[in-house]
N, C-alpha and C positions, 0 to 999 in steps of 0.2 A: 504494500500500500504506500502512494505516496505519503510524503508529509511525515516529520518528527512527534506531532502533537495527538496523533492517532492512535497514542499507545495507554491516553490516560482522558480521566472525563469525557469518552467521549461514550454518546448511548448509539446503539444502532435500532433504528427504529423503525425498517421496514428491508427486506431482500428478495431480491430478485435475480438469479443467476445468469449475467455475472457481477451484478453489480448489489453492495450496500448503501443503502443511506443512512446517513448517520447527523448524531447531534453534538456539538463541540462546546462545551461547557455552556450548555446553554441557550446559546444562542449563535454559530457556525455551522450553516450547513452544506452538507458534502455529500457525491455522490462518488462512492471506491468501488471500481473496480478490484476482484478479486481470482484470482485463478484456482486457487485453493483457502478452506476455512475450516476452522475448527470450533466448532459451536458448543461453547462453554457456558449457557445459560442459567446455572443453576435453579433452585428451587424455592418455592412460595408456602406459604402458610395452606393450609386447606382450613377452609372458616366453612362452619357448619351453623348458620346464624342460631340467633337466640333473640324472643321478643326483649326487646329493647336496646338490640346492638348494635341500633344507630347514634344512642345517645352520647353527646363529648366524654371524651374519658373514656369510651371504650376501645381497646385495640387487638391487633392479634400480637400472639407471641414473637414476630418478625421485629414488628415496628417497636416494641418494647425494649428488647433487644438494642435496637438501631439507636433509638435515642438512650442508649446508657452507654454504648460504645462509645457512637461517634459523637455526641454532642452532651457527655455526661450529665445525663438528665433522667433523673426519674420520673416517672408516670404522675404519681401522686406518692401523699404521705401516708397513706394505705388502700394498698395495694394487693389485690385478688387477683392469683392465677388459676388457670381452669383450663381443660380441656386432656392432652394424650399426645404421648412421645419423648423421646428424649429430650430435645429442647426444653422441655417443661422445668426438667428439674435442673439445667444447667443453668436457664435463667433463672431459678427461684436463687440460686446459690451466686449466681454473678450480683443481682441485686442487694440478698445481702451481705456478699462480699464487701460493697460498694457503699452498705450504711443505709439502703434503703430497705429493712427486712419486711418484706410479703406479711400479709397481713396471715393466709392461708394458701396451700396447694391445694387445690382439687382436680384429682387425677379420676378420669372415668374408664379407666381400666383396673379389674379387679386385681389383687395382689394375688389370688391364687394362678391367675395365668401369666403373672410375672416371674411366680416358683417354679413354674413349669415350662417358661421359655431358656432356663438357666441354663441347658445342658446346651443348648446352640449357643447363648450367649460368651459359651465358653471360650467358641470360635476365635475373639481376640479378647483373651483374658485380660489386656490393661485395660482396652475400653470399659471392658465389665465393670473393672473394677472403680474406674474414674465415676461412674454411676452410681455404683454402692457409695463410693466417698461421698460425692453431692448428698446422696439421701441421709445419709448418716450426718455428715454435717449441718445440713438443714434442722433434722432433729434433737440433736445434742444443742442448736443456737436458738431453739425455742420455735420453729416453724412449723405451726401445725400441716402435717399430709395424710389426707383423706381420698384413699381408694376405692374406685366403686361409686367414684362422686358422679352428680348428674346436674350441670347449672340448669335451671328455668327458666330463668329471665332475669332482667337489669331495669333495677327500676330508679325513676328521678326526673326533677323537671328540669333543669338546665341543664345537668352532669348527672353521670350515674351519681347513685348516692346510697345504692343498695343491691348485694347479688340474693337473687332467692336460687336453693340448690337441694339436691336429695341426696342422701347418704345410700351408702350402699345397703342399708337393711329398708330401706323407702321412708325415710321422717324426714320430712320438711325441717330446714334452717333456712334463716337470713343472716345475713352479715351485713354490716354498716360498713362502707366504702367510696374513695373520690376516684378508684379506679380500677377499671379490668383490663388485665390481658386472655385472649383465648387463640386454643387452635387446638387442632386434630390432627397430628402428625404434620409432614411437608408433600406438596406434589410437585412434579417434574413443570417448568418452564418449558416449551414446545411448542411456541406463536415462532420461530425462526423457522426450525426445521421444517415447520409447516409451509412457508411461504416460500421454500427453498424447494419445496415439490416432494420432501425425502417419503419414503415410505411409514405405515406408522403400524403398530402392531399392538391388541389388547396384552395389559400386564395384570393379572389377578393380582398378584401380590402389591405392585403400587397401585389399583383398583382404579388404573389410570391406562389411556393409550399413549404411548411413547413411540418416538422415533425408532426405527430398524435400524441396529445397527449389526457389524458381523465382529467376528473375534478381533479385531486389530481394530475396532472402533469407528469402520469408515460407512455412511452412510448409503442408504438406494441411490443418492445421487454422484457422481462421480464427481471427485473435486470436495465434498464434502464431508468431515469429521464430526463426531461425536463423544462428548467428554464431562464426566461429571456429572451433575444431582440431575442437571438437564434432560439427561437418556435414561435417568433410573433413579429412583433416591438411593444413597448408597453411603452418605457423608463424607466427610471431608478426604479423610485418608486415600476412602477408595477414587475421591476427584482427584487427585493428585497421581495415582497409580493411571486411571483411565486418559489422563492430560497425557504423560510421558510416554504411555503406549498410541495414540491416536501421532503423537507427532514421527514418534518412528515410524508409523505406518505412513505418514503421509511423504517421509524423506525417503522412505525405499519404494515408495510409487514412483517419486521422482527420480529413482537409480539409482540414490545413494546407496551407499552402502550402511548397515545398523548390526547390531548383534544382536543375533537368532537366539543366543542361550538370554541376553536377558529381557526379551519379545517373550518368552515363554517365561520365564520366573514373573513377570510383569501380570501373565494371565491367568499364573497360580496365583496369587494377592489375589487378582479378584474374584477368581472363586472360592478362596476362602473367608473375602467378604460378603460374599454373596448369602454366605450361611449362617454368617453374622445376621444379615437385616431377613431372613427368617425368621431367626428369632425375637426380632426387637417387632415383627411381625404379628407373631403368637404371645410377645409381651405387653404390646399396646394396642389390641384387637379395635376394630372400626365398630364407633354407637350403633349398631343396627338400628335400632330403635329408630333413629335422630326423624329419617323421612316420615313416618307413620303418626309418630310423636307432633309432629310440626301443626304448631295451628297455621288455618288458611288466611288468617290477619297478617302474621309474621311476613315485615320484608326479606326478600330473601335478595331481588337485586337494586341494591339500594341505589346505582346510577338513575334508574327508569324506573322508580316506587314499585317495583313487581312484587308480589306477594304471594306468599304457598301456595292460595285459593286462586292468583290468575293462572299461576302455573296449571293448577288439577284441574284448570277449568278450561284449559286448551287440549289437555289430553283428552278431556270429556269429549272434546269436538272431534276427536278420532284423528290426533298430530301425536305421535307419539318417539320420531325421529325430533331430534335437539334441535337440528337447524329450523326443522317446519315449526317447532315449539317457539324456538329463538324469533321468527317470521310474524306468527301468531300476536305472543303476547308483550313482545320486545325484551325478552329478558335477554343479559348479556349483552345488547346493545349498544352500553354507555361507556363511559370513559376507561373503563377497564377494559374492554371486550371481554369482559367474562371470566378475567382472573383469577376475580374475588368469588362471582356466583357460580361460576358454572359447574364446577363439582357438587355444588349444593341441588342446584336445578337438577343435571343430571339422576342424583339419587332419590330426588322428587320423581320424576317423570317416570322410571323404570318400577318406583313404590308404588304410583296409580296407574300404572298401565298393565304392572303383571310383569313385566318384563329384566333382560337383567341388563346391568350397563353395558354390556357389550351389545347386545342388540340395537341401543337407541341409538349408537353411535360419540360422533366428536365435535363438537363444536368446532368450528373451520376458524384458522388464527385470519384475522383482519388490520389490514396498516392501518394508523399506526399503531404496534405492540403496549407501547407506551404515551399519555399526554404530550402534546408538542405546546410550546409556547408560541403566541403569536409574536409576528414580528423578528421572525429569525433571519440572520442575513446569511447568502447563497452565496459561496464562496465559489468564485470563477473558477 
C-alpha cells in the first residue's frame, strides 16, 4: 500500500477486490489498492438485549473494557457486570485492579458446567489457571459472583439506577446501580470478508457463520487471508498463532521460500487451541432461554426502534430468511448494520419460526462496516 501513515489510525471501511477504502484518522480518505490482504478483524461483544438497555449507563463488556484501558475511566461508582464468558471475569478483576471494584458479577452460566468443562480447559493449563486467579481474586477482595444469574431488566429514568436479576434457584433480586456492563461471550467481525466475496460456512460452536478458510489461513478468495477472532473466536494467543501462519502462507504463494516444520508446529497451536474454546464452550453454555424469554416490547435494534414483537410479527407474515426479515421490519438497518442486533434478531427469528440459525441464514455485510463522518477530505 502506498503511503507511510497507512499502518496506524487508519479504519477501512468498505472492500472491494482490488481495492480498500479506508478512513485516516478521521477525516482522510483513501482508496488502496491491494494485491494481497490479511483480514484481521477481530471480535465484538454478542449483546442479547434486556428491557431497559437502552438506558445511559448501560454498556457491553467491550466498551467497559475500552474506556478503563484507553481513557482510564470507569463506568460508574457502582458498577454491575452481567452476562457469560471469559471476558467477564477479566474485566471484573481489571476494574478492581484499577480501584473501581464491581459492585457484583453475575454470570448466567451455571458453575456445574464450568466443573465439567475443566478437563478441556486443561488444554492450556496457564490460561486455566489465569481464570481461576481472576475468580479467586475477585472473591478473596470482596466481589460478590453469582452463577446461574439471569439479568431482567435495567431500570431508571435518566441513567440506569437499578439491575433486576434471578438467581440461579429462581428468586428475584434488585441491586441499586449508576451502571451496567453486559455481554454473552464474543462473535467473529465478518462485514470485510463478506464484501471481499470470501466464502462463508455455519460454525455450531461460534453459533455464528464465519468466513472459509483452509489450513494455512487463506480465504475462497485468492489474494485473501484470514486471521484471528475475525474467522473464529479463538482469543488472543491463538490470533497471534493464526496472524504468523496466514503470513507464511501468503509469502510462499508468492514463492518465497518459509519453513515447513514451523507451518506445521504453527497448526499444532491451533489445534490444541481449538480444544481449548471447547471447552470454555461447554463452560459458558448460550441462554437458551434468552429468545423465548424476550418480551415483544423489548428493543432489540435500537438504531430503527425495532422491537421483539416487530421482529415475531414479520415472521408471522411468512419472512423467515434474515435478509426478507431485515427488508420487512428494518431491523439491522441503522448505523451498525446489524453489529449490535443481528445475533439477537437472528435467535429471535429461528425461536418463532421453528427453525435453527442455520436455516435462516446471514445477514449480508453493507458499506459502510462502520459510521463515517461527514465532511471527510478525498485524498488525491
Amino acid at each position: 500500500m502506498p503511503g507511510s501513515w497507512t499502518t496506524a489510525e487508519t479504519l477501512v471501511w468498505n472492500a472491494e477486490t482490488p481495492w480498500l477504502d479506508t478512513l485516516h484518522q478521521g477525516r482522510m480518505a483513501e482508496r488502496l489498492a491491494f494485491s494481497e490482504v490479511i483480514i484481521a478483524t477481530g471480535a465484538t461483544d454478542r449483546i442479547l438485549p434486556i428491557p431497559g438497555w437502552t438506558l445511559p449507563g448501560v454498556y457491553s463488556l467491550g466498551a467497559a473494557q475500552i474506556a478503563l484501558k484507553f481513557q482510564a475511566c470507569a463506568l460508574g461508582e457502582h458498577l454491575v457486570l452481567a452476562g457469560s464468558g471469559p471476558l467477564l471475569y477479566l474485566l471484573a478483576w481489571q476494574y478492581a485492579k484499577a480501584g473501581a471494584r464491581p459492585l457484583m458479577v453475575l454470570d448466567s452460566a451455571p458453575l456445574s458446567a464450568q466443573a465439567r468443562a475443566t478437563p478441556a480447559l486443561l488444554a492450556q493449563p496457564t490460561t486455566f489457571a489465569k481464570g481461576l486467579y481472576y475468580r479467586a481474586w475477585l472473591g478473596l477482595h470482596g466481589v460478590p459472583i453469582h452463577t446461574g444469574a439471569r439479568v431482567l431488566s435495567a431500570e431508571g429514568k435518566q441513567r440506569v439506577q437499578a439491575v433486576n436479576w434471578e438467581d440461579a434457584n429462581g428468586q428475584a433480586h434488585q441491586v441499586s446501580c449508576d451502571a451496567l456492563a453486559f455481554g454473552h461471550t464474543l462473535r467473529s467481525e465478518t462485514q470485510l470478508a463478506d464484501l471481499l466475496g470470501c466464502a462463508f460456512h455455519w460454525s455450531a460452536a461460534n453459533r455464528a457463520w464465519l468466513p472459509t478458510r483452509d489450513g494455512g489461513g487463506r480465504a475462497s478468495v485468492p489474494g485473501v487471508y484470514l486471521a484471528g477472532d475475525g474467522a473464529g473466536i479463538l482469543g488472543a494467543d491463538a490470533a497471534e498463532v493464526a496472524g504468523e501462519l496466514a503470513a507464511l502462507s501468503l509469502l510462499g504463494d508468492r514463492g518465497l521460500h518459509v519453513d515447513p516444520a514451523r507451518r506445521i508446529e504453527l497448526q499444532q497451536r491451533l489445534a490444541s487451541l481449538e480444544r481449548f474454546r471447547s471447552g470454555l464452550e461447554r463452560a459458558f453454555p448460550f441462554p437458551e432461554r434468552w429468545a423465548a424469554d424476550a418480551a415483544d416490547e423489548m428493543v432489540v435494534c435500537r438504531c430503527e426502534q425495532v422491537s421483539a414483537g416487530d421482529i415475531r410479527s414479520a415472521v408471522r407474515q411468512g419472512h423467515w430468511e434474515i435478509n426478507r426479515v431485515k427488508a420487512t421490519c428494518r431491523v439491522g438497518m441503522g448505523r451498525c448494520q446489524g453489529r449490535l442486533c443481528g445475533a439477537a434478531a437472528a435467535e429471535l427469528i429461528a425461536c418463532e419460526s421453528g427453525r435453527t440459525l442455520e436455516q435462516i441464514g446471514r445477514l449480508r455485510a453493507q458499506a459502510p462496516i462502520k459510521p463515517l463522518p461527514f465532511g471527510v477530505e478525498v485524498k488525491p
